[in-house]
Every structure is written in structure tokens, then in C-alpha cells.
VOGU-3710 file (C-alpha; in Angstrom, 3 decimals, decimal comma):
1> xxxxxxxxxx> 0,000/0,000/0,000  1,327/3,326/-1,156  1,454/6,111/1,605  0,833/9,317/-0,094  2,732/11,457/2,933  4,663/13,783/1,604  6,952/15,777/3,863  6,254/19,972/3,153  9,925/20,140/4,884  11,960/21,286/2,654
11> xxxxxxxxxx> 15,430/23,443/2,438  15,232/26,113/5,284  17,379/29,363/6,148  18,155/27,261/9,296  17,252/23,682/9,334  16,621/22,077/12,491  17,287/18,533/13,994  13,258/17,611/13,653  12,693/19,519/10,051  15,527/16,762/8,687
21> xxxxxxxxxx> 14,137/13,426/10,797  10,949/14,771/9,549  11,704/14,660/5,572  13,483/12,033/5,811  11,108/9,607/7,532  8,359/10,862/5,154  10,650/9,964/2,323  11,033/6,277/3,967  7,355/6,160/3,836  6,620/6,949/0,353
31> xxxxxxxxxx> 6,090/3,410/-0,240  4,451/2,580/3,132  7,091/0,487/4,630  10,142/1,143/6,492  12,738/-1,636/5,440  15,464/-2,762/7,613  18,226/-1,050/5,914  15,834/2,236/5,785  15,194/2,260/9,380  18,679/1,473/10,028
41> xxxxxxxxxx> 19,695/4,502/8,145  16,463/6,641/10,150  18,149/5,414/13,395  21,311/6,272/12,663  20,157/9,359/11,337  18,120/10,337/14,868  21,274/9,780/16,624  23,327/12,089/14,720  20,852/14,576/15,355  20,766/14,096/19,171
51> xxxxxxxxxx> 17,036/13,134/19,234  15,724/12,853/22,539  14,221/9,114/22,673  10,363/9,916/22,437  11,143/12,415/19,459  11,532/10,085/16,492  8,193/8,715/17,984  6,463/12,043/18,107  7,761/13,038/14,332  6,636/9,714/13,058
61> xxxxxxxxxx> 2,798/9,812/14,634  3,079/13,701/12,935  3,715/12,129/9,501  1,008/9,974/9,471  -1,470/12,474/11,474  -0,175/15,155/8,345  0,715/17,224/11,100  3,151/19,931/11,097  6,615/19,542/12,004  7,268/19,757/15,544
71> xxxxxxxxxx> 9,575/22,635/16,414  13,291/22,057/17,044  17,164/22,645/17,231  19,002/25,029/14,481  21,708/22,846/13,603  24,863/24,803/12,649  26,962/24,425/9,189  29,335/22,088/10,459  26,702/20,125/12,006  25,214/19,997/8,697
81> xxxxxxxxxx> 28,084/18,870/6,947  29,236/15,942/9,396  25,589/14,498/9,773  25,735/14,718/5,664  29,100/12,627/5,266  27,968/10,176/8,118  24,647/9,397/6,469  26,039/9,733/3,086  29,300/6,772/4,216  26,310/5,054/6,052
91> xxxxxxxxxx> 24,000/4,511/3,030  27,231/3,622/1,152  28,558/0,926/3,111  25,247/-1,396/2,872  25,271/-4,136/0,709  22,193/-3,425/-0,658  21,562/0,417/-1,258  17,575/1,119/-1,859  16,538/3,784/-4,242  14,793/5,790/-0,837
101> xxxxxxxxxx> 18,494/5,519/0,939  19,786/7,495/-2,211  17,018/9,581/-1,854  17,769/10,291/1,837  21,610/11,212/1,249  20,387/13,516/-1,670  17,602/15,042/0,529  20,008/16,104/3,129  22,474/17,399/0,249  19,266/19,608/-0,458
111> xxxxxxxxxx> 17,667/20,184/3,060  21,261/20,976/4,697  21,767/23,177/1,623  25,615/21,665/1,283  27,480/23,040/-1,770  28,935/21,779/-4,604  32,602/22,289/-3,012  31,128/20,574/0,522  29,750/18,162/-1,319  33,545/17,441/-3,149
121> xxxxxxxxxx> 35,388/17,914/0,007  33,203/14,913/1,797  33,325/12,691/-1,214  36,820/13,316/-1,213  37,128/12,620/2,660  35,234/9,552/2,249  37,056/8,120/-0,522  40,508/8,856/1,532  39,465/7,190/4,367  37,937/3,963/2,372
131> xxxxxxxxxx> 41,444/3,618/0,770  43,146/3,632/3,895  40,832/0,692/5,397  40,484/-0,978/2,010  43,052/-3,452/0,823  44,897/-2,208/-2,239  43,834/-5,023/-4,602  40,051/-4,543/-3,775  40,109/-1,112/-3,703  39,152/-0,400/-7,372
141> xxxxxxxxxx> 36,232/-1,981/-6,779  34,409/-0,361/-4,124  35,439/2,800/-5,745  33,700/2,328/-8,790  30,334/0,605/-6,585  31,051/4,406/-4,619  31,376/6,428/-7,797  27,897/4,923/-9,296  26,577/5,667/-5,532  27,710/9,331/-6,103
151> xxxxxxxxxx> 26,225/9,484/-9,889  22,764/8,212/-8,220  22,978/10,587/-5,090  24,159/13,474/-7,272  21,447/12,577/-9,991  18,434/12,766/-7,374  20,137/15,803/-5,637  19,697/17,706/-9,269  16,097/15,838/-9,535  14,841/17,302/-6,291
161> xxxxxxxxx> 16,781/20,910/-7,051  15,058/20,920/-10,037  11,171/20,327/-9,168  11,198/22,363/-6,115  10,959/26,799/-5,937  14,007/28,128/-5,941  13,515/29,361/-2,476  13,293/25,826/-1,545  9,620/25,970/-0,203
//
């Protein structure tokens, strides 16, 4: 069963901890099911964002009520940009990448407003660090399975860009 939910949070002049849970766990439900690796990626998500523990609860009964988003924490650039590359290396390193996780990491891109150069400077970061853990001989490999994640992120990223105001509301 198809939920037809759709989150009205979008890119803010100051996004908050419960305006990002809150897209994201309406993107989740698009489809009307949470999977494991979606709600893995939702839980991991509520923890970078220092969620209290009934607050994921709260957002989620708000999503399917089609109530507003509850009111919460400005969350600062840097913030921003580390929740971003967590999710984004979180999504990456499952097996099994759904189309809604790419969705998530380009959401964020989008709701966290993170630039083109933040965007390069993570990827970058990411890619660094996988090298360093990866053995050489194997390492080829995950790079290209990270550059076709990173053509699919960037690809939705432009997608969602594209259909929404320019003022991101």
C-alpha cells in the first residue's frame, strides 16, 4: 500500500534537527514500509541529530497524522556537513543500497543546503578514508560501486533541485 505522505519540509534558512528526521522519515514512507536497511539509516540518522528518545516517535505519529513539524534545534553548518558525510558513508557501506536511501543522502544534500565544493570535500574525505581501510587489490572496486553511488545521489540531488521553488519551499 502506497502512503501518499509527503513531507512539506523542505530546504530552510536554518534547518533544524526535527525539520531533517521529519523529511526524511516521510521519504522512507513513500512506499508505506520502512525496510530494515531504511530504518537502520532513520536510526542512525536520529542519533546524529541528538534526538531525545520519544522524538523520532512524536515526528513519526506527525507524519502519518499530516501534522506539522514539531519545532526544534538550528543545527549549525558544520553540524550539517558531518551528519551529511555520516549518512552519506552510512547509506554507502550497505550491501544493498535502496533507491529511498539514495534519496535520503540527496535530501540532506538539499535540506542541509551543502554546496557543490562541501559536497567534493566529503566525497573526497570519504574516498581517503575507504582507501586507507580498504586493501589495495580490492580497492578499485568499491570505488567504482562508490562512484555509481555518487552518480545516483548526485542525480536525485539535481532531480529534487530541479522540481522544487528556488527558495526551496
Amino acid at each position: 500500500m502506497r502512503n501518499e505522505v509527503v513531507s512539506r519540509v523542505v530546504a530552510e534558512a536554518s534547518p533544524t534537527d526535527t525539520g531533517a528526521f521529519h523529511g526524511v522519515v516521510s521519504l522512507v514512507l513513500r512506499d508505506g514500509v520502512i525496510t530494515r536497511e531504511e530504518k537502520r539509516l532513520v536510526i542512525k540518522l536520529a542519533g546524529l541529530l541528538n534526538l531525545g528518545d520519544d522524538v523520532p516517535k512524536k515526528i513519526y505519529d506527525s507524519i502519518l497524522k499530516g501534522d506539522d513539524v514539531i519545532s526544534g534545534r538550528e543545527l549549525d553548518a558544520s553540524e550539517r556537513l558531518g551528519i551529511y558525510s555520516d549518512i552519506f558513508e552510512t547509506a554507502f557501506l550497505n550491501a544493498s543500497i535502496s533507491e529511498d536511501e539514495y534519496l535520503v543522502v540527496a535530501y540532506l544534500r538539499f535540506f542541509f543546503a551543502i554546496t557543490d565544493d562541501e559536497h567534493e570535500q566529503i566525497v573526497t574525505s570519504l574516498l581517503d578514508n575507504l582507501e586507507e581501510h580498504v586493501e589495495k587489490n580490492v580497492f578499485h572496486l568499491v570505488e567504482k560501486g562508490f562512484d555509481q553511488a555518487l552518480e545516483k545521489v548526485n542525480g536525485l540531488f539535481l532531480k529534487i533541485r530541479s522540481i522544487l521553488p528556488e527558495s526551496g519551499r
